[in-house]
C-alpha positions as CSV (number, residue, x, y, z in Angstrom):
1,X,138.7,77.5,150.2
2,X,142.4,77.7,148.8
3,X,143.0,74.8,145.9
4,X,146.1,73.3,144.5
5,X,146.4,71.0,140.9
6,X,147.8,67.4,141.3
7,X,151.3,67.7,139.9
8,X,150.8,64.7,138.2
9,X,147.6,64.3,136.7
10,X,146.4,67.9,137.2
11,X,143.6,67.3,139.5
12,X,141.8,70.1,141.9
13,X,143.1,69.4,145.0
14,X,142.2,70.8,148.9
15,X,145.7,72.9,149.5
16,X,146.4,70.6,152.7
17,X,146.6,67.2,150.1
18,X,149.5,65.1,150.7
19,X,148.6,62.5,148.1
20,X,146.0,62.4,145.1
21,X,142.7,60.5,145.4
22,X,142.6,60.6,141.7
23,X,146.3,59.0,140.8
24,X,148.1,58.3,143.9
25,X,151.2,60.5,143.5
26,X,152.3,62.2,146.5
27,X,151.5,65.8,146.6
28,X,154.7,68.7,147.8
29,X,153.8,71.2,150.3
30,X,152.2,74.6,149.2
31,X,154.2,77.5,149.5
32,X,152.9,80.5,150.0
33,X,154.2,81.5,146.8
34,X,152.4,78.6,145.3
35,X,149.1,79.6,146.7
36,X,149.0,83.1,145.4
37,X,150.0,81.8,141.8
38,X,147.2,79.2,142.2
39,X,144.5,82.1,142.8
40,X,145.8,84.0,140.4
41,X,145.7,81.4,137.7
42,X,141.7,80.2,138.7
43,X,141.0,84.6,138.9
44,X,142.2,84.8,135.0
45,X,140.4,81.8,134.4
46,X,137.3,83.3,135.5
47,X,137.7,86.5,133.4
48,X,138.6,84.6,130.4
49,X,135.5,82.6,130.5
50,X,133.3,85.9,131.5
51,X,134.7,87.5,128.6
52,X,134.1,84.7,126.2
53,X,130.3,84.4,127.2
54,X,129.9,88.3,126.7
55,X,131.3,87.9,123.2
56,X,129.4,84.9,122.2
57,X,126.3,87.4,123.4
58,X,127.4,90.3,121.1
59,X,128.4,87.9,118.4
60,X,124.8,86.5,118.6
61,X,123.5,90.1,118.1
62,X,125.8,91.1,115.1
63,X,124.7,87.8,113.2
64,X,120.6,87.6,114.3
65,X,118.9,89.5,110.7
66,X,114.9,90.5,110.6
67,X,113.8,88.0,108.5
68,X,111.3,89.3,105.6
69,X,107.3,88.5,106.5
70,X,104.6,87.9,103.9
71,X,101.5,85.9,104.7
72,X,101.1,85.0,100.9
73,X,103.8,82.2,100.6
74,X,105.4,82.6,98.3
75,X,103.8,86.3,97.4
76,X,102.7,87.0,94.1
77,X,100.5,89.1,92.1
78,X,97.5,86.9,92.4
79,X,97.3,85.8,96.1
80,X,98.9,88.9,97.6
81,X,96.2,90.7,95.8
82,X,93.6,88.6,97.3
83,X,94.6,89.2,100.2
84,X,94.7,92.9,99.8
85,X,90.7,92.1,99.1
86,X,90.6,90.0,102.1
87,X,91.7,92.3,105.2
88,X,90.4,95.5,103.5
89,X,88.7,95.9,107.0
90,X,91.7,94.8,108.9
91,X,93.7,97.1,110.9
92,X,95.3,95.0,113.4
93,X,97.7,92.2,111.3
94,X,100.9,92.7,109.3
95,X,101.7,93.1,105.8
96,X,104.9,92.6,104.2
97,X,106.4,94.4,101.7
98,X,106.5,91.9,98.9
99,X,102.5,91.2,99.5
100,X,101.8,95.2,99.9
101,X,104.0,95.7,96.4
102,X,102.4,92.6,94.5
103,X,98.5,94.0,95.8
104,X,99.6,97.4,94.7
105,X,100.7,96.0,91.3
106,X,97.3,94.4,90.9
107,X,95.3,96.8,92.2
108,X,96.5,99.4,89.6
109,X,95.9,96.4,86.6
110,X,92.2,95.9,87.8
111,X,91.8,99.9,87.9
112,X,93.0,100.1,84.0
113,X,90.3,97.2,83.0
114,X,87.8,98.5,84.9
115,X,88.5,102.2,83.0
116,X,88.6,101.1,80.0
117,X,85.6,99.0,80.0
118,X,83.5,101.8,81.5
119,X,84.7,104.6,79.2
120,X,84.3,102.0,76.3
121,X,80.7,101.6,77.6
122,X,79.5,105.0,78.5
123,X,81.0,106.4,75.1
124,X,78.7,103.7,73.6
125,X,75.4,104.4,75.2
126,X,76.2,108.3,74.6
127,X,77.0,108.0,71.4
128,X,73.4,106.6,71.3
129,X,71.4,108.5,73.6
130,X,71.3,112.4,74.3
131,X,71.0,111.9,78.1
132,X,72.2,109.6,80.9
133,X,70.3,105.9,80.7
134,X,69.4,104.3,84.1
135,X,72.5,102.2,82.8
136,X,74.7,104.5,83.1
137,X,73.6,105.9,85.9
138,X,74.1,102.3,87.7
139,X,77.5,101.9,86.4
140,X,78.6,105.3,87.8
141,X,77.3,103.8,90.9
142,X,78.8,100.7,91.1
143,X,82.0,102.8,90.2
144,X,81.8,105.1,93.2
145,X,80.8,102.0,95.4
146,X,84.4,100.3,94.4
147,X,86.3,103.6,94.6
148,X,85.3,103.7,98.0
149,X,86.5,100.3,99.0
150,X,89.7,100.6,97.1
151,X,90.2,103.7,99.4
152,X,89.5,101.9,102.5
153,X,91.5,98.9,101.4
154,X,94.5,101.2,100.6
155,X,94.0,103.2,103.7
156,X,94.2,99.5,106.2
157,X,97.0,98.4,103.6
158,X,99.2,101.2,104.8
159,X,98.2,100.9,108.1
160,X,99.3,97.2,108.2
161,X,102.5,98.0,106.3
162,X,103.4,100.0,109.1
163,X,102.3,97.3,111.4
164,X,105.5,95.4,109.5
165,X,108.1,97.8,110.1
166,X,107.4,98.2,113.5
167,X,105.3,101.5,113.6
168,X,102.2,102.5,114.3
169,X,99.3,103.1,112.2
170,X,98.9,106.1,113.2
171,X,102.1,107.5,110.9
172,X,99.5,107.2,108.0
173,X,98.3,110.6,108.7
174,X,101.9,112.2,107.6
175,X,99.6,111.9,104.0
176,X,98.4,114.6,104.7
177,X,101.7,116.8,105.5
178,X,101.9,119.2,102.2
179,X,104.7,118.5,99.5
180,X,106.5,115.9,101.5
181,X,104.2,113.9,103.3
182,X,103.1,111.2,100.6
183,X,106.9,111.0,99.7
184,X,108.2,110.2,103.2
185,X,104.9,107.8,103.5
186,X,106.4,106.2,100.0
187,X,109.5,105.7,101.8
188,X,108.4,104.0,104.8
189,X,105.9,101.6,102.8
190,X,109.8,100.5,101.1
191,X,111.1,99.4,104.4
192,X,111.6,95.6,104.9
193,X,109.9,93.7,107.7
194,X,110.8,94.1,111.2
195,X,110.8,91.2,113.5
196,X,113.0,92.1,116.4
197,X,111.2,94.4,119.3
198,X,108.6,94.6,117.2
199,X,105.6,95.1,118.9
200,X,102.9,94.3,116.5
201,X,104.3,90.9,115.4
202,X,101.2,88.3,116.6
Protein backbone atom coordinates (compact mmCIF):
# COMPACT_ATOMS: atom_id res chain seq x y z
CA UNK A 1 0.00 0.00 0.00
CA UNK A 2 1.45 3.43 -1.20
CA UNK A 3 2.08 5.91 2.06
CA UNK A 4 2.56 9.61 2.28
CA UNK A 5 4.12 11.72 5.62
CA UNK A 6 1.80 14.43 7.28
CA UNK A 7 3.23 17.68 6.09
CA UNK A 8 2.89 18.95 9.31
CA UNK A 9 3.72 16.64 11.95
CA UNK A 10 5.32 13.99 9.74
CA UNK A 11 2.97 11.18 10.34
CA UNK A 12 2.62 7.89 7.96
CA UNK A 13 -0.32 8.54 6.22
CA UNK A 14 -2.64 6.12 3.66
CA UNK A 15 -1.80 8.13 0.12
CA UNK A 16 -5.67 9.00 -0.25
CA UNK A 17 -5.55 11.21 3.31
CA UNK A 18 -7.10 14.44 3.14
CA UNK A 19 -6.59 15.39 6.74
CA UNK A 20 -4.30 13.95 9.67
CA UNK A 21 -5.77 11.79 12.47
CA UNK A 22 -2.66 12.56 14.37
CA UNK A 23 -2.78 16.70 14.12
CA UNK A 24 -5.59 17.77 12.09
CA UNK A 25 -3.84 19.75 9.31
CA UNK A 26 -5.26 19.16 5.99
CA UNK A 27 -3.29 16.93 3.77
CA UNK A 28 -2.43 18.22 -0.35
CA UNK A 29 -3.06 15.76 -2.96
CA UNK A 30 -0.27 13.23 -4.12
CA UNK A 31 1.23 13.65 -7.18
CA UNK A 32 2.47 11.17 -8.93
CA UNK A 33 5.81 12.64 -8.59
CA UNK A 34 5.26 12.67 -4.88
CA UNK A 35 4.51 9.08 -4.75
CA UNK A 36 7.65 7.86 -6.43
CA UNK A 37 9.86 10.17 -4.15
CA UNK A 38 7.93 8.70 -1.17
CA UNK A 39 8.96 4.94 -2.14
CA UNK A 40 12.05 5.96 -2.89
CA UNK A 41 12.76 7.64 0.43
CA UNK A 42 11.08 4.40 2.65
CA UNK A 43 13.44 1.92 -0.14
CA UNK A 44 16.79 3.75 1.13
CA UNK A 45 15.46 3.66 4.38
CA UNK A 46 15.28 0.02 4.28
CA UNK A 47 18.87 -0.43 2.99
CA UNK A 48 20.23 1.90 5.48
CA UNK A 49 18.84 0.06 8.31
CA UNK A 50 19.86 -3.58 6.51
CA UNK A 51 23.21 -2.29 6.28
CA UNK A 52 23.53 -0.99 9.79
CA UNK A 53 22.36 -4.43 11.24
CA UNK A 54 25.00 -6.28 8.98
CA UNK A 55 27.66 -4.04 10.48
CA UNK A 56 26.65 -4.15 13.99
CA UNK A 57 26.98 -8.21 13.16
CA UNK A 58 30.63 -7.89 11.86
CA UNK A 59 31.54 -5.32 14.37
CA UNK A 60 30.34 -7.97 17.05
CA UNK A 61 32.78 -10.48 15.44
CA UNK A 62 35.92 -8.12 15.21
CA UNK A 63 35.45 -7.22 19.00
CA UNK A 64 34.30 -10.98 20.49
CA UNK A 65 38.23 -12.30 21.96
CA UNK A 66 38.74 -16.22 23.27
CA UNK A 67 38.98 -15.57 26.65
CA UNK A 68 41.96 -17.63 28.49
CA UNK A 69 40.62 -20.97 30.47
CA UNK A 70 42.26 -22.40 33.62
CA UNK A 71 40.29 -24.50 36.01
CA UNK A 72 42.83 -23.54 38.86
CA UNK A 73 41.59 -19.92 39.72
CA UNK A 74 43.74 -18.12 39.88
CA UNK A 75 46.54 -20.87 38.49
CA UNK A 76 49.57 -21.20 40.28
CA UNK A 77 52.38 -23.54 40.94
CA UNK A 78 50.68 -25.32 43.75
CA UNK A 79 47.11 -25.91 42.68
CA UNK A 80 47.69 -26.20 39.00
CA UNK A 81 50.07 -28.94 39.95
CA UNK A 82 47.55 -30.69 41.95
CA UNK A 83 45.52 -30.80 39.53
CA UNK A 84 48.01 -32.12 37.07
CA UNK A 85 47.99 -35.09 39.89
CA UNK A 86 44.35 -35.09 39.94
CA UNK A 87 43.14 -35.83 36.12
CA UNK A 88 46.40 -37.93 35.43
CA UNK A 89 43.63 -40.40 34.13
CA UNK A 90 41.57 -37.83 32.43
CA UNK A 91 41.42 -37.56 28.82
CA UNK A 92 38.18 -35.88 28.17
CA UNK A 93 38.41 -32.12 30.02
CA UNK A 94 40.45 -28.98 29.20
CA UNK A 95 43.62 -27.63 30.37
CA UNK A 96 44.75 -24.20 30.05
CA UNK A 97 47.84 -23.03 29.32
CA UNK A 98 48.77 -21.20 32.48
CA UNK A 99 47.65 -24.56 34.58
CA UNK A 100 49.63 -26.90 31.92
CA UNK A 101 52.85 -24.34 32.40
CA UNK A 102 52.53 -23.98 36.30
CA UNK A 103 52.17 -28.24 36.53
CA UNK A 104 54.98 -28.43 34.20
CA UNK A 105 57.07 -26.01 36.41
CA UNK A 106 56.28 -28.19 39.45
CA UNK A 107 56.55 -31.31 37.99
CA UNK A 108 60.23 -30.74 36.98
CA UNK A 109 60.87 -29.21 40.92
CA UNK A 110 59.47 -32.52 42.44
CA UNK A 111 61.68 -34.63 39.84
CA UNK A 112 64.98 -32.58 41.16
CA UNK A 113 64.01 -33.54 45.04
CA UNK A 114 63.10 -36.70 44.32
CA UNK A 115 66.82 -37.16 42.39
CA UNK A 116 68.67 -35.91 44.68
CA UNK A 117 67.34 -37.62 47.65
CA UNK A 118 67.63 -41.02 45.89
CA UNK A 119 71.14 -40.57 44.58
CA UNK A 120 72.02 -39.06 48.07
CA UNK A 121 70.50 -42.41 49.45
CA UNK A 122 71.77 -45.06 47.20
CA UNK A 123 75.34 -43.47 47.25
CA UNK A 124 74.95 -43.96 51.04
CA UNK A 125 73.90 -47.54 51.30
CA UNK A 126 76.63 -48.31 48.52
CA UNK A 127 79.15 -46.70 50.09
CA UNK A 128 78.24 -49.25 52.78
CA UNK A 129 77.44 -52.36 51.26
CA UNK A 130 79.08 -54.30 48.25
CA UNK A 131 75.68 -55.32 46.70
CA UNK A 132 72.12 -53.97 46.23
CA UNK A 133 70.06 -54.06 49.93
CA UNK A 134 66.35 -55.01 49.64
CA UNK A 135 66.28 -51.06 50.31
CA UNK A 136 67.48 -50.22 47.49
CA UNK A 137 65.99 -52.43 45.54
CA UNK A 138 62.49 -50.94 46.88
CA UNK A 139 63.46 -47.56 46.17
CA UNK A 140 64.30 -48.35 42.57
CA UNK A 141 60.86 -49.63 42.67
CA UNK A 142 59.00 -47.08 43.90
CA UNK A 143 61.06 -44.92 41.33
CA UNK A 144 59.89 -46.80 38.29
CA UNK A 145 56.31 -46.95 39.85
CA UNK A 146 56.27 -42.81 39.73
CA UNK A 147 58.10 -42.64 36.39
CA UNK A 148 55.37 -44.39 35.06
CA UNK A 149 52.62 -42.17 36.29
CA UNK A 150 54.48 -39.08 35.53
CA UNK A 151 54.44 -40.43 31.95
CA UNK A 152 50.88 -41.13 31.94
CA UNK A 153 50.12 -37.84 33.65
CA UNK A 154 52.17 -36.02 30.93
CA UNK A 155 50.77 -37.99 28.17
CA UNK A 156 46.65 -37.01 29.33
CA UNK A 157 48.21 -33.37 30.11
CA UNK A 158 48.96 -32.95 26.47
CA UNK A 159 46.07 -34.52 25.44
CA UNK A 160 43.92 -31.98 27.43
CA UNK A 161 46.07 -29.11 26.27
CA UNK A 162 44.99 -29.89 23.05
CA UNK A 163 41.48 -30.29 24.21
CA UNK A 164 42.11 -26.16 25.01
CA UNK A 165 43.07 -25.09 21.69
CA UNK A 166 40.58 -26.69 19.99
CA UNK A 167 42.27 -29.98 18.72
CA UNK A 168 42.17 -33.25 19.08
CA UNK A 169 44.10 -35.55 21.21
CA UNK A 170 45.03 -37.41 18.78
CA UNK A 171 47.81 -34.60 17.52
CA UNK A 172 49.87 -35.98 20.45
CA UNK A 173 51.25 -38.63 18.33
CA UNK A 174 53.21 -35.96 15.98
CA UNK A 175 55.84 -36.92 19.18
CA UNK A 176 56.80 -39.24 17.53
CA UNK A 177 57.55 -37.53 13.97
CA UNK A 178 61.62 -37.49 13.97
CA UNK A 179 63.57 -34.02 14.44
CA UNK A 180 60.51 -31.87 14.36
CA UNK A 181 57.81 -33.54 15.93
CA UNK A 182 58.40 -32.67 19.76
CA UNK A 183 59.16 -28.99 18.56
CA UNK A 184 55.90 -28.48 16.64
CA UNK A 185 54.12 -30.44 19.70
CA UNK A 186 56.08 -27.53 21.92
CA UNK A 187 54.52 -25.07 19.87
CA UNK A 188 51.05 -26.07 20.00
CA UNK A 189 51.18 -26.82 23.96
CA UNK A 190 52.09 -22.43 23.70
CA UNK A 191 48.77 -21.77 22.13
CA UNK A 192 46.19 -19.87 24.25
CA UNK A 193 42.75 -21.21 24.97
CA UNK A 194 40.22 -21.46 22.41
CA UNK A 195 36.62 -20.79 23.24
CA UNK A 196 34.90 -20.04 19.99
CA UNK A 197 33.80 -23.28 17.75
CA UNK A 198 35.51 -25.11 20.00
CA UNK A 199 34.26 -28.38 20.27
CA UNK A 200 35.69 -29.76 23.34
CA UNK A 201 34.59 -26.90 25.59
CA UNK A 202 32.01 -28.75 28.32
Amino acid sequence: METKFCTNCGQELTVDAKFCPNCGAAQPPVTAADSSATNTHLEQQANTNEFEQANATTNTQQVFHDVPYNESTPPNLISSTGLYFKDAFNLHKRMGRADYWWASLGIALIAIVIGTVYVSVLTATLGTMDDLTGFDALLLIILAIYWLFITIAGFTAQFRRFHDIGYSGAFWLINFVPFVGSIAVLIMLCQPSRQFNNRYID
